[in-house]
C-alpha positions as semicolon CSV with decimal commas, in nm:
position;residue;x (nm);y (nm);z (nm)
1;X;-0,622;4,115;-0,453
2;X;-0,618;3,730;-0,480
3;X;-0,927;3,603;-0,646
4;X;-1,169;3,255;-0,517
5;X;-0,965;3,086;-0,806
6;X;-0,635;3,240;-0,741
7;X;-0,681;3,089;-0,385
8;X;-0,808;2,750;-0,512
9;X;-0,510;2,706;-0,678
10;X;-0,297;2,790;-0,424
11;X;-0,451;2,510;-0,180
12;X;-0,428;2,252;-0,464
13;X;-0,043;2,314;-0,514
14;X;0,011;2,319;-0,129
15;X;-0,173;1,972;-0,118
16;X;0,022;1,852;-0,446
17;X;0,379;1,931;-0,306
18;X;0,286;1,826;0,032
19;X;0,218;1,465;-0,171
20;X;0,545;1,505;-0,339
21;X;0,689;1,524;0,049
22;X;0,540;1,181;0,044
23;X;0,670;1,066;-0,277
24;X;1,013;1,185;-0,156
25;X;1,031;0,977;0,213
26;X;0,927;0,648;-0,058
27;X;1,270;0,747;-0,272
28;X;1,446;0,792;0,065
29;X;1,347;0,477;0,195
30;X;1,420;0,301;-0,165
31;X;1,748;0,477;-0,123
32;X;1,854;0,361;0,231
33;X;1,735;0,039;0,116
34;X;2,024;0,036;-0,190
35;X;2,266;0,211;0,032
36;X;2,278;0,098;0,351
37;X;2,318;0,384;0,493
38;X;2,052;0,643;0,599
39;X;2,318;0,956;0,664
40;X;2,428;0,951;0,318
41;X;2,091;0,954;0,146
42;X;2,056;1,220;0,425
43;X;2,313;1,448;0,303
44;X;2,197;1,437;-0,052
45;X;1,830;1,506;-0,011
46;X;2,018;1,808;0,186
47;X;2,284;1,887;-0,065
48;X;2,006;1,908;-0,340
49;X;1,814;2,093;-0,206
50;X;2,091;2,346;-0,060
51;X;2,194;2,387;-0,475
52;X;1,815;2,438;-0,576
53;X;1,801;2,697;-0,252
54;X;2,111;2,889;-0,426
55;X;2,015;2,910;-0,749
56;X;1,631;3,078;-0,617
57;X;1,840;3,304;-0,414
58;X;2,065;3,394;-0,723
59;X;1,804;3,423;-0,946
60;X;1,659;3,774;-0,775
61;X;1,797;4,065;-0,656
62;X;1,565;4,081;-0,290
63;X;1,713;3,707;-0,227
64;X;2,024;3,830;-0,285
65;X;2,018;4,151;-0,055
66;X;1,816;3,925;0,171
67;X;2,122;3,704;0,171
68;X;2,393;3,924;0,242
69;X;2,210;4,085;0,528
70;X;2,182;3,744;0,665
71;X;2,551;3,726;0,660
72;X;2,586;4,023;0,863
73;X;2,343;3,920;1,091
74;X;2,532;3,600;1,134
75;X;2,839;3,785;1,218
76;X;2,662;4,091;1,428
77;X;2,478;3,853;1,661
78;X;2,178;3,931;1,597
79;X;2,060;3,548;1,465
80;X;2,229;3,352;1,755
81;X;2,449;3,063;1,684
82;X;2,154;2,817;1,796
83;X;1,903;2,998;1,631
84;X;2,129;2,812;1,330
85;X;2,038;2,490;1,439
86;X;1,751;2,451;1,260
87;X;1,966;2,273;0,957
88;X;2,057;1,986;1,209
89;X;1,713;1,972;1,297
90;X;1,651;1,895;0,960
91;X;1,956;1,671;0,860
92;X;1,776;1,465;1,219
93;X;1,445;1,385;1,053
94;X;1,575;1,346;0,651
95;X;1,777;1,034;0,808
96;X;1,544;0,932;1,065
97;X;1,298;0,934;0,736
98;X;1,511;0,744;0,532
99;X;1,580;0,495;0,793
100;X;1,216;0,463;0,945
101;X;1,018;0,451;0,583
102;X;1,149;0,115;0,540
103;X;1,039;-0,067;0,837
104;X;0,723;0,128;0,913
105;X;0,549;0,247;0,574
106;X;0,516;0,546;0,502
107;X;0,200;0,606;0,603
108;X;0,292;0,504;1,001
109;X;0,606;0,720;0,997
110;X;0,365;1,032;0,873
111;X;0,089;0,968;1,150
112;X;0,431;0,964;1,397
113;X;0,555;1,275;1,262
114;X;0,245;1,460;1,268
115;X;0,155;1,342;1,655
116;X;0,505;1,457;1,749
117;X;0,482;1,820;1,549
118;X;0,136;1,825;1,707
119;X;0,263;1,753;2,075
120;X;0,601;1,949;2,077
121;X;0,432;2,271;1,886
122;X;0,191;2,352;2,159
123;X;0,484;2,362;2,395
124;X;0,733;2,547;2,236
125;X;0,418;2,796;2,190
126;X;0,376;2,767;2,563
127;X;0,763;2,877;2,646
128;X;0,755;3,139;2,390
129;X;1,025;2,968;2,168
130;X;0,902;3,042;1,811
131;X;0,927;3,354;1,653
132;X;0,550;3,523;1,802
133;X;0,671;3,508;2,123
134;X;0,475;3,325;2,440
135;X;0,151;3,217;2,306
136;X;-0,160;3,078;2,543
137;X;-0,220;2,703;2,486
138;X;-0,611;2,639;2,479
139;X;-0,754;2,302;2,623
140;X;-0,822;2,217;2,220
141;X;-0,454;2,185;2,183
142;X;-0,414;1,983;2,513
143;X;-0,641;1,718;2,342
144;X;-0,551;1,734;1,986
145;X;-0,178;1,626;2,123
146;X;-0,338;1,321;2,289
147;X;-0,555;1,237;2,022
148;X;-0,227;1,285;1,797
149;X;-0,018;0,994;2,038
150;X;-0,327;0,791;2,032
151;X;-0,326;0,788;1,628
152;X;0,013;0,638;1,661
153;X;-0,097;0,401;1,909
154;X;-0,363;0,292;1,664
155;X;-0,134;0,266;1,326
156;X;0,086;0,067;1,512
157;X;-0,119;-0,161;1,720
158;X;-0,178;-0,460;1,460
159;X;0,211;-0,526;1,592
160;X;0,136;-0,588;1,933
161;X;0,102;-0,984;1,898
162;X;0,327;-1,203;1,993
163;X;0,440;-1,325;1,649
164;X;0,745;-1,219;1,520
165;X;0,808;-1,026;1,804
166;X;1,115;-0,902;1,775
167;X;1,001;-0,765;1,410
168;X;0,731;-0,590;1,642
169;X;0,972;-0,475;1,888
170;X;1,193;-0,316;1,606
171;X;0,887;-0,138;1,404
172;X;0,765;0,030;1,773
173;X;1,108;0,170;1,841
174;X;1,100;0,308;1,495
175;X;0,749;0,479;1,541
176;X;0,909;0,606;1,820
177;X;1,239;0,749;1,671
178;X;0,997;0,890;1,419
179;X;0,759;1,076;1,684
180;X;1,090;1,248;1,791
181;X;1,143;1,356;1,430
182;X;0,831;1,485;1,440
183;X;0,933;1,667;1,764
184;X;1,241;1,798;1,602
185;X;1,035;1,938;1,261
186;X;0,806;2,182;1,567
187;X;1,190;2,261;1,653
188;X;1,345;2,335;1,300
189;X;0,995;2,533;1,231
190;X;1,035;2,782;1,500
191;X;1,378;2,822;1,465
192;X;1,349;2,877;1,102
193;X;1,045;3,121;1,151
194;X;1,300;3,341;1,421
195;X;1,553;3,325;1,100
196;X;1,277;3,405;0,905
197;X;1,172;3,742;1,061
198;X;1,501;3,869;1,126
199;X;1,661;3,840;0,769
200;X;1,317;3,919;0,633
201;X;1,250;3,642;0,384
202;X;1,190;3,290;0,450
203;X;1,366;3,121;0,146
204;X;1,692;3,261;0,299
205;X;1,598;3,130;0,643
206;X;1,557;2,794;0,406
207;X;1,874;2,868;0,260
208;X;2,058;2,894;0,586
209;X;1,845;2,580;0,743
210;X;2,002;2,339;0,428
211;X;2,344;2,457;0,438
212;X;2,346;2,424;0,790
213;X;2,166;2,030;0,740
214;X;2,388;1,900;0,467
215;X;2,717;2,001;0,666
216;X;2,607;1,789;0,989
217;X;2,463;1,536;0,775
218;X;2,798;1,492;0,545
219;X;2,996;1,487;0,842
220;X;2,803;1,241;1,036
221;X;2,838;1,021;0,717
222;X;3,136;1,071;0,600
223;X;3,268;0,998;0,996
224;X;3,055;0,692;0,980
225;X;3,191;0,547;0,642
226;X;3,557;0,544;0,789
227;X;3,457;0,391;1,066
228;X;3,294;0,065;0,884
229;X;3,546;0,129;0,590
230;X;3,254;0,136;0,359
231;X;3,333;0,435;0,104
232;X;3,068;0,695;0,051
233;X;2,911;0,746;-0,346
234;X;2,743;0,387;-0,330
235;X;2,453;0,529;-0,508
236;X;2,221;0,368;-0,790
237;X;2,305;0,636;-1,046
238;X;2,172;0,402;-1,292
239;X;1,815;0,546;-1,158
240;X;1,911;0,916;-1,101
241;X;1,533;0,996;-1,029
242;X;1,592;0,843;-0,689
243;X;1,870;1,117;-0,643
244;X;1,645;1,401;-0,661
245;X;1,436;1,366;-0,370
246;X;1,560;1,617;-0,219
247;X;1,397;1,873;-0,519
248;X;1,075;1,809;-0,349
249;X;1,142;1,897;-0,044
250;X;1,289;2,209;-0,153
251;X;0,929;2,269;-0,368
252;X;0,741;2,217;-0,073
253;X;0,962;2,474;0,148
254;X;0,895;2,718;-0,108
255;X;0,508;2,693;-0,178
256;X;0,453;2,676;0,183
257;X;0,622;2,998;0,231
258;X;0,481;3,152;-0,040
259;X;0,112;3,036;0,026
260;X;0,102;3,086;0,358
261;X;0,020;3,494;0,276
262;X;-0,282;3,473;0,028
263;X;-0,407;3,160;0,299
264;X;-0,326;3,224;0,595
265;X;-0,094;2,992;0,808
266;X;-0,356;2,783;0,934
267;X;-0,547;2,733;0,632
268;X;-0,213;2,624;0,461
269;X;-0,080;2,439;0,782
270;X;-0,442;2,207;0,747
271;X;-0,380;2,145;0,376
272;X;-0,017;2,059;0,381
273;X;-0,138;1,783;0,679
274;X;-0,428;1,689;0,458
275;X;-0,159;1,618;0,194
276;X;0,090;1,440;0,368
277;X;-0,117;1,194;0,550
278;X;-0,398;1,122;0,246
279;X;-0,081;1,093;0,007
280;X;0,132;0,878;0,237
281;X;-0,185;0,643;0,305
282;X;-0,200;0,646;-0,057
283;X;0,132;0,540;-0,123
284;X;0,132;0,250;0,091
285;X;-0,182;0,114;-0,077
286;X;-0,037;0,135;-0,470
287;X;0,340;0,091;-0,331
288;X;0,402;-0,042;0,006
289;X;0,752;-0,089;0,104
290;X;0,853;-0,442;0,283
291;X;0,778;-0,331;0,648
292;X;0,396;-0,200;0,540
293;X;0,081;-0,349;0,730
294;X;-0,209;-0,224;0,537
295;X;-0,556;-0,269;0,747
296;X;-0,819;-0,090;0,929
297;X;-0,534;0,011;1,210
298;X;-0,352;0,235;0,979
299;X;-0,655;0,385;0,826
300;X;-0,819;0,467;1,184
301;X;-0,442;0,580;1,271
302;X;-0,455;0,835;0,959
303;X;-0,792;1,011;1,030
304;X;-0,718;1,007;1,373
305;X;-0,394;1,217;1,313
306;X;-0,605;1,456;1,073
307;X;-0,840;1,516;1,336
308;X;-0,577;1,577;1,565
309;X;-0,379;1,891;1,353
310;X;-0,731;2,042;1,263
311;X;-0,782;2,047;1,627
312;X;-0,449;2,214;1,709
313;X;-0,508;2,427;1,430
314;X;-0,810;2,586;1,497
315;X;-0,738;2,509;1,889
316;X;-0,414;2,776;1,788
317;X;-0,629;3,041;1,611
318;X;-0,874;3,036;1,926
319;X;-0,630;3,052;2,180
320;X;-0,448;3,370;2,066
């Protein structure tokens, strides 16, 4: 039986690692910044955390079995080749994170991601595409993904003027191209979760979703590099923190699979969006990248996008 404290100290490590999430788009962005090239810091947040995935799974004997049966699976049919897809989902929003955090802040890119999870979940519920099956969208959920777009709207709208605006014009697309990460992280999730229940543990599911995310993502950047004849490996290894970004992503994947039993999914789902948005408002206030406009707009933006997943949240438990 899990004790008060037990589950106190859950919640407090799903907030922490969802702030380490945070901590790892600022090393992305620092990254992309150094290197020029988002696919490549891509495919080694994804090839990190692929080698910290294996060594879990090696480490005990259920991951193991859990493993093998996945391979079977793989070849009986019974996950479907686009079940697998998941991992390019993935590889989509590591670069579109790497590339985005730059220009926007982190704190912008968040609120985007978050209003496009928040949108794109409630309809994937609505066609039945995650692993519970067609699920009734109540009018709470309607709102919350307006109220989500509208926190975007907000974080962003101190760029509307006319100065610089091609700057302007630039940041907005990028909120945008971040929304659709967003949309693609509703996509990976329910994929993942259909993984999930047919191998029977969601670390393999992981497993499968970074193998499958560092392939596309190495290819796309290795195809890339020979096209502008720059060579891939330009990486500051004289600061090898900023090469293990992808270690917190992996931590997070893990506590939020492992909390979400002793708290329920939607107690866990409100803390790890608590977390991400507090930390990445946080961030940009102690250290803002160059593309960071820190004012009332962005803080507005951030509650605004809390309000809107506690919405869909509880707007999710009602509805069922």
């Amino acid at each position: 039986m899990v004790t008060r404290a037990s589950r106190l100290l859950i919640a407090a490590l799903v907030v922490i690692t969802a702030l380490g999430t945070v901590v790892q788009a600022r090393m992305n962005g620092e990254l992309v910044v150094i290197t020029g090239n988002p696919f490549e810091v891509g495919a080694l947040n994804l090839g990190v955390a692929l080698v910290v995935a294996t060594i879990f799974v090696l480490s005990r004997t259920s991951l193991r079995r859990s493993w093998r049966g996945m391979l079977r699976f793989l070849r009986g049919g019974q996950i479907r080749w686009w079940e697998c897809l998941a991992g390019a989902c993935g590889a989509y929003f590591v670069t579109t994170q790497s590339a985005s955090v730059p220009i926007l802040g982190v704190a912008v890119f968040t609120v985007s991601v978050v209003a496009g999870q928040t949108s794109n979940s409630a309809l994937l519920d609505r066609l039945g595409f995650g692993p519970a099956g067609r699920q009734p969208v109540s009018a709470l959920r309607l709102l919350a993904g307006v109220v989500a777009v509208v926190a975007v709207a907000v974080s962003v709208s101190d760029r509307f003027g006319v100065s610089h605006a091609g700057d302007n014009r630039v940041a907005l697309a990028f909120a945008l191209l971040a929304l659709s990460a967003g949309a693609f992280s509703a996509v990976q999730a329910a994929l993942n979760g259909r993984v999930s229940r047919t191998v029977g543990h969601p670390v393999t599911a992981g497993w499968l979703n970074f193998a499958v995310g560092f392939a596309v993502s190495f290819a796309v950047a290795a195809v890339l590099s020979s096209a502008t004849g720059r060579s891939l490996g330009s990486l500051p290894w004289d600061r090898p923190w900023l090469l293990v970004a992808g270690v917190l992503g992996m931590l997070y994947v893990t506590t939020m699979a492992w909390a979400t039993r002793p708290l329920g999914l939607l107690l866990a789902a409100v803390l790890s969006v608590v977390g991400l948005l507090v930390g990445a408002l946080l961030i940009d206030l102690v250290a803002p990248t160059a593309g960071t406009q820190f004012g009332w707009h962005l803080v507005l933006g951030v509650l605004l996008a809390l309000a809107a997943a506690a919405m869909a949240a509880f707007g999710r438990a009602t509805g069922r």
